[in-house]
N, C-alpha and C positions, 0 to 999 in steps of 0.2 A: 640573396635573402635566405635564411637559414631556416630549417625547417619549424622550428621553433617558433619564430617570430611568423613565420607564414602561420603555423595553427593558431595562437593569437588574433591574428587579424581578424582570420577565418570566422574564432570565437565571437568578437567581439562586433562583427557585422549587423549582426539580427539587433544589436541594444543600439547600431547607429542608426540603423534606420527608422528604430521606432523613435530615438529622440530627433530624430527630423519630423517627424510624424509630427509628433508632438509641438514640439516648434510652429510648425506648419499649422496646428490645432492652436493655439493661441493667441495668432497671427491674424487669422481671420475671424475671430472673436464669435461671439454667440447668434451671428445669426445661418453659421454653419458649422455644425460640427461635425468631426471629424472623428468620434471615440471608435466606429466600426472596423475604421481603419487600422487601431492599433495589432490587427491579428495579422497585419503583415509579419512581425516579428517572427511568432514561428512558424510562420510557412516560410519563410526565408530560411531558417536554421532548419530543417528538413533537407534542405539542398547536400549539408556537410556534416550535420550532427546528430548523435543517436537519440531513438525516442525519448529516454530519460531527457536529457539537454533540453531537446525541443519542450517537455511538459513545463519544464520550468520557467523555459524560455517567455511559454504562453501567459504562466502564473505572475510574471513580472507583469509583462502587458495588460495581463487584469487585476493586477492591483494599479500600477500608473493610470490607467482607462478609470479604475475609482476613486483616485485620488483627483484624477480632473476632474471628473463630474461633481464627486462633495465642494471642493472649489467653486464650481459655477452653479452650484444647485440644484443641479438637476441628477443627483445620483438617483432618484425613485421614476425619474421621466421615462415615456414609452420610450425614446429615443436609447436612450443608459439602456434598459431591458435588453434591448436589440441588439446595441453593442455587446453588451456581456453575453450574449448569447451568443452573436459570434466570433468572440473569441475562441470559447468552448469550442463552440462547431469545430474551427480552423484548428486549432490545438488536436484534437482527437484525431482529425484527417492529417495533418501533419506531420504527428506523432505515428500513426500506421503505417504512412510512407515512408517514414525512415525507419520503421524495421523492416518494413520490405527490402528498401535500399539497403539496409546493411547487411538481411539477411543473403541478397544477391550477391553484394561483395566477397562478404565469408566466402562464398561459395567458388568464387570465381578465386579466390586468393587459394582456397584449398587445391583446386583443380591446376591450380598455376601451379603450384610446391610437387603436385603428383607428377605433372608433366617436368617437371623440373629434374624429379628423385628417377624418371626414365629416359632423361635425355642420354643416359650415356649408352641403357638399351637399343635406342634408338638411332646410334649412331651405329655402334655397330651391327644394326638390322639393314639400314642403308649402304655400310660397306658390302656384304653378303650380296643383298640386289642390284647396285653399282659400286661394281670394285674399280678400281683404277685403271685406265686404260690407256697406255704408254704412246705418247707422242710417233713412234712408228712401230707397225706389224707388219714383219714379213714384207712383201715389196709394196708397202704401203704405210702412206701416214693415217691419222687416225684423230678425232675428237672426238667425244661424247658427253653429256648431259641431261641430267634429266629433273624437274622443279617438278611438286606432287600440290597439288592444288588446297591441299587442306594443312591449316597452319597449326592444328591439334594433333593430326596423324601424318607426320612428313613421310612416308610411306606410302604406297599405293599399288594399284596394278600394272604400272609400264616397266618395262624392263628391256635389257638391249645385256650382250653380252659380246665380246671379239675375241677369238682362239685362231693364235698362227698354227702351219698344217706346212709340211715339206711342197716347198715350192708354190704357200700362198697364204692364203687367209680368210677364216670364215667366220662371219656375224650374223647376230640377230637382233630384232626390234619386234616387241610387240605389248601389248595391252591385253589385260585381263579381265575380263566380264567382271562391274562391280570396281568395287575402291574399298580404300581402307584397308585393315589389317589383314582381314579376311581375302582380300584379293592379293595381299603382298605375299600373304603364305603360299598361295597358288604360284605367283610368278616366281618366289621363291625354289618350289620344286620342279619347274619346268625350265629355268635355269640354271641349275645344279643339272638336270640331264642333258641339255647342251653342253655345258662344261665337261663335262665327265665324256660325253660322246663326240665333240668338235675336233679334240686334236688326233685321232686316228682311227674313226668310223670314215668308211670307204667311200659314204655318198652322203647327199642331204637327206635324199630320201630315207634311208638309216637313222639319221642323226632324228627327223620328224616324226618316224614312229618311235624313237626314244622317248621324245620326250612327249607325243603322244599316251604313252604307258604311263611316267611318271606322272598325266595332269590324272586316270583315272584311277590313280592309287590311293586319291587323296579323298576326304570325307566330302570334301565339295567337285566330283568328280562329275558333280551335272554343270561345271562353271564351261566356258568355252575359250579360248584364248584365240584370239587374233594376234597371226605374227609373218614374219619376212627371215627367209634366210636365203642369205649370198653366200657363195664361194670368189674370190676373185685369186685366179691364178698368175703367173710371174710372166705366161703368153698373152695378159692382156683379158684374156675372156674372163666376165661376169654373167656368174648363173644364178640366177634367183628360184626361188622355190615360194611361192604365195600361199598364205593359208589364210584368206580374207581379209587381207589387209591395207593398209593402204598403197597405193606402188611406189616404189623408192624414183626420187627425182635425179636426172643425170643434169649436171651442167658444163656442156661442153667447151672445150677451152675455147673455142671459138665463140662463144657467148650466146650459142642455140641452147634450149632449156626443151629437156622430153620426160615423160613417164615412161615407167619400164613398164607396161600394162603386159598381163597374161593372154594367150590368144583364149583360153577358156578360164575364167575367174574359179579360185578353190574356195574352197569353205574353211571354218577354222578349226584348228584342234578344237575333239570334241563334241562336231558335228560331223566331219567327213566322210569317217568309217561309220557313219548313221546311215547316209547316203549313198553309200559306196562310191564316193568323189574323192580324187587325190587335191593336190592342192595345183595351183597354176605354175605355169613354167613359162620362164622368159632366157633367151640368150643373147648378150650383145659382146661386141671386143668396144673396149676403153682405148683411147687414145693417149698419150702423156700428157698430163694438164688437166685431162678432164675430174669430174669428183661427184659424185653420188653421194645423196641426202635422203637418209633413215630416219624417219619421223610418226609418231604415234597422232591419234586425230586431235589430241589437245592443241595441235597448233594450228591447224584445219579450221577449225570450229570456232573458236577465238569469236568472239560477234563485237561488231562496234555498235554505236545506240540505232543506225539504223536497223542492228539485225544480220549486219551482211558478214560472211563468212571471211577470215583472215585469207587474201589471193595472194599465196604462196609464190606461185608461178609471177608476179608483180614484182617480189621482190628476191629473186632467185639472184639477182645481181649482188646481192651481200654476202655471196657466196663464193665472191671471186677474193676476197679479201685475204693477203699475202698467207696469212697463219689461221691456218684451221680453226681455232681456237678463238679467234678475232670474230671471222665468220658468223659462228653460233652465238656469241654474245649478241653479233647485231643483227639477225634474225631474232631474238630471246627480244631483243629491243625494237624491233619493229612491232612481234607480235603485244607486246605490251601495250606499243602507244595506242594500237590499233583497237584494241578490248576497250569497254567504255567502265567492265566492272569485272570484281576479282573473278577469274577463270574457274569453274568449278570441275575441271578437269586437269589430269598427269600431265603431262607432255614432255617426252622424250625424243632427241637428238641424235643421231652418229652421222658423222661424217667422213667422209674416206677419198683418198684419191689417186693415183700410181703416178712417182717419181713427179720431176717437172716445179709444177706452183704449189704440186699439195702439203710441200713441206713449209 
């Protein structure tokens, strides 16, 4: 059906219903009538059509509503009054809603064209805060991902970044106090200073006061960033360095599931040096096969209608799935089925794993 003939139809609905109306009013003859009801007409056309339309739409129905009544007689009857008066009524109300209605649309069509005329901004503000992240680093493979909860600002505060380093490779995951633009420009500068500091700054603990400095450069310098950095080296050993975050999950080849927990929990950039707290440290050696999951609280928190938090650790087994990349989609699809309603939070991915099934 062409659009054409759809707005026709659309048109011509409000005049079928009232000559059913109508019909209907002559059917059952004068010991009930029916003229009140002609104000269906345009409350119906309200639904599709702008105020002017609708006015006319009414004006027809009180003129056919007069020409019944002159018919049967009774155009001066209390009954006629009644009708004619609510037609008016329904007209006025019907005619109001549809500039409401249409003044909403405008709006929503303008905001559509604006988002529209930034989509290309927005692409590349998303490459800047996830850039592409190559199938293997250094003696490692690699996935990542990350979906931003709001479908206006595809942007947000999670961010994750991976820099190969002689003889290994170091990543980050974390989440930015807040959403939206204003948190992207945050994660934005505190991922350019890992960047800048990952491929040959001497420790993590270096790399964390980098980009410590870089979060208080910035105007929103009272924000706090919760984040995770690993080294994992070509001996197998994985160091993490905690700055309040959540702890990366290891799934070992053998099908045991652990958290790397801190023996003393850190705080996050931006409140540490408030406290004078560093951040938590974990050490463990990785096995071949095994593979660690980098994840921000969006996929934590995930709630089904009773409420209950998305159990990670439940479904840690879709993580054994041959290609990385496989993996994080069906965790991406777990946590979906599992939500009852759209997530109002980031949520960010990396996954990683040394030689064996990770490729």
């Amino acid at each position: 059906m062409t659009t054409t003939v759809r707005r026709r139809l659309v048109a011509a609905y409000p005049f079928a219903v009232l000559t059913a109306v109508v019909g209907t009013d002559v059917l059952v003859g004068e010991e009930l009538t029916l003229l009140a009801a002609y104000s269906v007409a345009p409350a119906v056309a309200a639904a599709n059509e702008r105020g002017r339309r609708v006015v006319w739409t009414g004006a027809v129905a009180l003129s056919v509503c007069l020409v019944v009544a002159v018919s049967a007689g009774t155009a001066h009857s209390f009954r006629a009054w009644v009708a004619y008066s609510t037609i008016v009524g329904v007209t006025a109300a019907a005619a109001y809603a549809a500039v409401l209605r249409h003044r909403t649309e405008r709006a929503r069509d303008e905001a559509r064209r604006a988002l529209d005329a930034l989509a290309p901004v927005v692409r590349v503000a998303r490459q800047v805060v996830f850039e592409p992240v190559p199938a293997s680093v250094g003696p490692v493979a690699v996935a990542a991902s990350c979906t931003c909860a709001g479908h206006t600002t595809p942007i947000g505060g999670d961010l994750y970044g991976v820099a190969a380093v002689p003889g290994g490779v170091r990543m980050v995951i974390g989440d930015v106090q807040g959403k939206g633009l204003e948190a992207a420009g945050t994660a934005t500068r505190v991922l350019g200073a890992f960047r800048e500091a990952a491929p040959y700054v001497e420790s993590l603990d270096r790399i964390g006061e980098r980009m410590e400095r870089a979060l208080r450069r910035g105007r929103d310098s009272d924000r706090f960033v919760a984040l995770v950095l690993v080294e994992y080296t070509e001996d197998g050993v994985l160091s993490v360095l905690n700055f309040g975050h959540l702890p990366p999950l290891v799934r070992a080849v053998d099908g045991r599931t652990a958290f790397v927990e801190p023996t003393v929990p850190g705080l996050p950039l931006g409140l540490g040096d408030l406290l004078g707290e560093g951040p938590g440290r974990s050490r463990l050696r990785l096995a071949d096969g095994d593979r660690v999951l980098l994840y921000t609280d969006g996929i934590v928190e995930a709630r089904d209608r009773a409420g209950r938090f998305f159990p990670l650790v439940d479904h840690a087994h879709l993580l054994d799935a041959p290609l990385l990349a496989d993996a994080l989609s069906d965790l991406r699809a777990a946590v979906e089925l599992h939500a009852s309603a759209p997530r109002e939070d980031d949520a960010a991915l990396v996954l990683f794993g040394p030689s064996a099934r990770a490729c």
